[in-house]
C-alpha positions as CSV (number, residue, x, y, z in Angstrom):
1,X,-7.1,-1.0,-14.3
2,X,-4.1,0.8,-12.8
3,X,-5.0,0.0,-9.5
4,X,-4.6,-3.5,-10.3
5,X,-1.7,-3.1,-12.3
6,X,1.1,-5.1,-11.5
7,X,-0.1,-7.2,-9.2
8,X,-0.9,-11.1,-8.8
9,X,-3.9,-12.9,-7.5
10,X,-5.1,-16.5,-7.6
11,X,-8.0,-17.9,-8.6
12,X,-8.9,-21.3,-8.9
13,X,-5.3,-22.9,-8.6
14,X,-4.4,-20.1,-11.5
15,X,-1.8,-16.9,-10.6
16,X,-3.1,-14.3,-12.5
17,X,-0.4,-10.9,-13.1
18,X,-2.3,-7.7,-14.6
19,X,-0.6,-6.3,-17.6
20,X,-1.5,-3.4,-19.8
21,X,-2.1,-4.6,-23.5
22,X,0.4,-5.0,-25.7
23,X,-0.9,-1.9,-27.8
24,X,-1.2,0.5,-25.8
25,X,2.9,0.8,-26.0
26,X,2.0,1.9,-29.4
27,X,-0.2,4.7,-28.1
28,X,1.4,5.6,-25.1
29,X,4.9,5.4,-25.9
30,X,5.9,6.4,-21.8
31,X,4.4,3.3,-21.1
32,X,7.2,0.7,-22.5
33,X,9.7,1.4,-20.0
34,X,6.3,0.0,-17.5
35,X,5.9,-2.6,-20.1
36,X,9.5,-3.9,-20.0
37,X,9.3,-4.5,-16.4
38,X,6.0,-6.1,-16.7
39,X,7.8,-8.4,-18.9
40,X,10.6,-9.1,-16.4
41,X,8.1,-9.9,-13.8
42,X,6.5,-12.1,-15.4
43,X,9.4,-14.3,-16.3
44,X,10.2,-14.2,-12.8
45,X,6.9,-15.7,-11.9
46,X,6.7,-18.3,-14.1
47,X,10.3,-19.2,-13.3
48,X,10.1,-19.1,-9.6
49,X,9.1,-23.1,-8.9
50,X,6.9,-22.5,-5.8
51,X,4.6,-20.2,-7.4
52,X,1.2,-21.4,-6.3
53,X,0.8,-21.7,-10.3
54,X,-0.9,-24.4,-12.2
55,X,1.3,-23.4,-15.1
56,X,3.9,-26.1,-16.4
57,X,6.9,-25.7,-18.9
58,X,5.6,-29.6,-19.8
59,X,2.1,-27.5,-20.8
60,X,3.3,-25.3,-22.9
61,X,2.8,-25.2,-26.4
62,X,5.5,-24.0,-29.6
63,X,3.6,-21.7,-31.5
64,X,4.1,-23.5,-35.1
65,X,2.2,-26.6,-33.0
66,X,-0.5,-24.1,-32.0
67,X,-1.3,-22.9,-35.8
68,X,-0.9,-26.9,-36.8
69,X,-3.6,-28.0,-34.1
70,X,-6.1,-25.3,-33.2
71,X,-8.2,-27.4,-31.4
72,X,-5.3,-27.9,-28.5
């Protein structure tokens, strides 16, 4: 995994960015500093407008609406 780490591919119309789970922050506390970045890329890509990205802000989904509706 840490050879893929941080970086994007696409796949079917889809941008994929490789992140390390959310828990292993909990067991590896020199990793959040890694994590936080992670995080920063990740807005950038979904904000950047030509990213090659199938992903729409018109797609997304509040998460009391996601609990409400399960089935999507």
């Amino acid at each position: 995994m840490r050879t893929m780490h941080g970086k994007t591919f696409d796949r079917n119309g889809y941008t994929f960015f490789v992140m390390y789970h959310p828990a292993a922050g909990l067991y590896n506390q020199n990793l959040l500093p890694v994590m936080e970045t992670d995080m920063q890329k990740l807005k950038e890509i979904l904000d950047t407008p030509s990213s090659p990205t199938k992903y729409s802000k018109k797609r997304q989904m509040e998460l009391g609406q996601f609990f409400e509706n399960p089935e999507g």
